[in-house]
N, C-alpha and C positions, 0 to 999 in steps of 0.2 A: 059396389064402388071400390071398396078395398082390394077385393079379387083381380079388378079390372089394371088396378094401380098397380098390383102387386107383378103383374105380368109384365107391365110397361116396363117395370125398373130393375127387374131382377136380370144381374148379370150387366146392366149398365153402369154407366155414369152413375156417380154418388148427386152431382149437379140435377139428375133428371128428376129427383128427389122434391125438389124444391121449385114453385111455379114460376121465378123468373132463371133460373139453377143454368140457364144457358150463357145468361150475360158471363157467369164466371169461367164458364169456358172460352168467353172470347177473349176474353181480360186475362186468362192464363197462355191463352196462345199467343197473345200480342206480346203477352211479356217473355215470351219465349223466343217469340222470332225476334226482337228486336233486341235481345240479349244476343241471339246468334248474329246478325248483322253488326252488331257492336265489336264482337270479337273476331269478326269474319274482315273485321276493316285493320283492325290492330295486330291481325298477326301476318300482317304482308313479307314478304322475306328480302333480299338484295336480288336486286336484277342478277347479276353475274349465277348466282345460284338455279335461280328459277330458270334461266337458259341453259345451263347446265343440264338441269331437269329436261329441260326442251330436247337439247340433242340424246340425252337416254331416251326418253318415248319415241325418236324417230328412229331412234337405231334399233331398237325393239319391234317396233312396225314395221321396218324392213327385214328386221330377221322372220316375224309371223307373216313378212307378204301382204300388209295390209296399208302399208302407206299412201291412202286414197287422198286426203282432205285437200292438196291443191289440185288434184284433177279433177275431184269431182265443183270444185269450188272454179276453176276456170273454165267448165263446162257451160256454165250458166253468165258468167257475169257480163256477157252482153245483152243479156235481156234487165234491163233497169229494172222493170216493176216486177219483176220475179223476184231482186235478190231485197226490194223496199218488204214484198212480202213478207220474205221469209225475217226480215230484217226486227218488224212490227210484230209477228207471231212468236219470235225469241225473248220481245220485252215482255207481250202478256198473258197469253194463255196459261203460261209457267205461273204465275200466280193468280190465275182465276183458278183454275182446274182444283186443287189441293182445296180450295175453300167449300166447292163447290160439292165434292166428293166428301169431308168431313161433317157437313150442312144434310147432305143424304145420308150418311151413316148414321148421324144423330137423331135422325126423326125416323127411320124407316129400321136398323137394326144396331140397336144403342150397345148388344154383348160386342156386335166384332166393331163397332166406333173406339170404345174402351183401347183394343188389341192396336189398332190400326193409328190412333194415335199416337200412343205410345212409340210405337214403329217411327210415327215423323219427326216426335221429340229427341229420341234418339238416335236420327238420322241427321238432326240439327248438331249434335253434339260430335257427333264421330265424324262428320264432314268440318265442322272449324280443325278436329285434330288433323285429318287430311292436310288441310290447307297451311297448315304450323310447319307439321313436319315434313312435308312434302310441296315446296310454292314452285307453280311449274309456270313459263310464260304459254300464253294460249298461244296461236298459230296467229292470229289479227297483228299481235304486235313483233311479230320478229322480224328479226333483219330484214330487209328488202332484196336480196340474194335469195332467198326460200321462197322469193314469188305468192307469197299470201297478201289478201286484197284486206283492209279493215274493210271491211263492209259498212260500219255503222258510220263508219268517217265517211264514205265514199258511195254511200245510199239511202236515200229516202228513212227515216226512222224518227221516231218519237223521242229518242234519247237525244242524247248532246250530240250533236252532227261536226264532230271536232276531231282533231288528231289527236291520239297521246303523246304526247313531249315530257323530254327526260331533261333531270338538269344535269348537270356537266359531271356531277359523279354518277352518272349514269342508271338512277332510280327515275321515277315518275315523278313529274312536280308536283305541289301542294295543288294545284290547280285539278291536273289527271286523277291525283287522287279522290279530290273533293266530288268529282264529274261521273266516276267508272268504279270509286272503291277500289277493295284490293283487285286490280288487276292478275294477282298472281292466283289467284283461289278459284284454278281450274280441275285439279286434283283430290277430290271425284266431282264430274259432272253431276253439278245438283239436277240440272234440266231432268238430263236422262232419272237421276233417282227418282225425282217428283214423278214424272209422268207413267215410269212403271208401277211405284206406288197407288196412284191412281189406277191406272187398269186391274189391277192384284186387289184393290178395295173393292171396288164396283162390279167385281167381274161378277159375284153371285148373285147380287139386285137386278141383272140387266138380263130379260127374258127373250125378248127379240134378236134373231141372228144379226141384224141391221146395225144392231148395238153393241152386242159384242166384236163385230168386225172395225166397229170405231174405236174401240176401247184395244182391241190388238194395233190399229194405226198410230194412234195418237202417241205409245213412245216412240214408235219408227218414224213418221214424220218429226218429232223433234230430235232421233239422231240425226235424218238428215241436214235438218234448221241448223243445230250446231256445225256442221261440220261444211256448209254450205256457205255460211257465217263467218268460218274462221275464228269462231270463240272457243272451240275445243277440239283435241286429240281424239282419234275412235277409242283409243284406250282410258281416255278421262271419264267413256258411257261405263265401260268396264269396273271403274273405280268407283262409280252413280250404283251399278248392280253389286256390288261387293259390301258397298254401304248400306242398301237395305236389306243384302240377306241379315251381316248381322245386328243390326236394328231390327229386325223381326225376330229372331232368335234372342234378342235380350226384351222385347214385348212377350214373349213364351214364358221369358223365366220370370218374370216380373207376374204376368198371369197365375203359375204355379205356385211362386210364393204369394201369394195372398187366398188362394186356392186351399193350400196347405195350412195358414193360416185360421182358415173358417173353418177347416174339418176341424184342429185341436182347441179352436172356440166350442165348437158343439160337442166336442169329446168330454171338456170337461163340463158344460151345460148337465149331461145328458148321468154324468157320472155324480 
């Protein structure tokens, strides 16, 4: 029995330790998300700014040649239940998926849950700094001259099926904010991080080609969800991928020191 235990936990979770040890996992990630959602709301910027921001990503997407999002977004929106889809897939998979994929690394390989978390805690963290120092407006709400459709306003969806209205100094009203949050906290697309995150997790548990070919789709179908949507720039996915390399690279260093850690606990055990 002790053999068996000893297998189960080495290299996991300290929580796997313990026979309810997973409630605390839940209870540490709720208090995580909802610390980043707390400060994901407060640190909204001024309109004039976050537009600002808006025409730098476009003038950058046409110097890389890459200023797709209202053609490929006026391609589609005459089919209604295409862009309700896509509309419905942007409010939820983005947060089934992460739970779903942390729920499988914990029961099936607890060493790289450890890594993998870590990775989304501090993908939580460097995404509110994103949104601080960088509030960009998404493509949904800008001027009506740039020919972007609100989709959520303008099609079938779960969410608040409403315009955003600014008041007369030109911010979002109490209302828009209460409805949408910070509007301006496009910069890095969390969609796009989350869901590479997830393919990058799963990708070693998943032995049928059938599945790894889902798990290669599923962030490319949410860049196109975002960008079909009108909720993000291609370069806000850019900003999504930039944020978990290094949020995996400080899950590394975080791994190594406590790595380093153990060996000079047993150093001196042993001495």
């Amino acid at each position: 029995m002790t053999s068996t235990t000893g297998t189960v936990t080495t290299g996991g979770p300290i929580s796997r330790r313990a026979r309810f040890g997973w409630i605390g996992e839940v209870v540490a990630g709720l208090a995580i998300y909802l610390s980043y959602d707390t400060l994901r709301s407060h640190v909204a910027g001024p309109t004039h700014i976050a537009f600002a921001h808006a025409k730098q990503i476009i003038s950058a997407e046409r110097f890389l040649h890459v200023y797709w999002e209202r053609d490929v977004q006026r391609a589609f929106l005459h089919v209604d239940w295409f862009i309700a889809f896509w509309n419905i897939y942007y409010g939820t998979i983005h947060f089934v998926m992460p739970i779903v994929a942390l729920v499988w690394l914990f029961r099936r390989a607890p060493a790289r849950y450890v890594r993998w978390r870590n990775t989304l805690a501090l993908m939580f963290g460097l995404a509110v700094l994103g949104f601080w120092l960088y509030p960009l407006m998404p493509p949904r709400v800008m001027p009506s001259r740039y020919g972007f459709v609100d989709t959520a306003a303008e099609y079938y969806n779960f969410g608040p099926q409403v315009r955003v209205r600014f008041d007369q100094h030109g911010q979002p009203t109490h209302e828009a904010a209460e409805q949408f949050g910070n509007l301006y906290a496009a910069m890095p697309s969390f969609h796009v991080g989350w869901s590479t995150w997830v393919a990058l997790t799963l990708w070693p548990l998943v032995r049928r080609n059938w599945a790894k070919l889902l798990l290669v789709a599923y962030p490319l179908t949410i860049l196109f969800c975002i960008t079909v949507t009108a909720n993000h720039w291609l370069l806000d996915a850019v900003g999504g991928w930039v944020v978990l390399g290094l949020a995996y690279a400080g899950a590394r260093g975080i791994d190594a020191a406590f790595a380093a850690r153990r060996r000079r606990r047993r150093s001196l055990v042993e001495q």
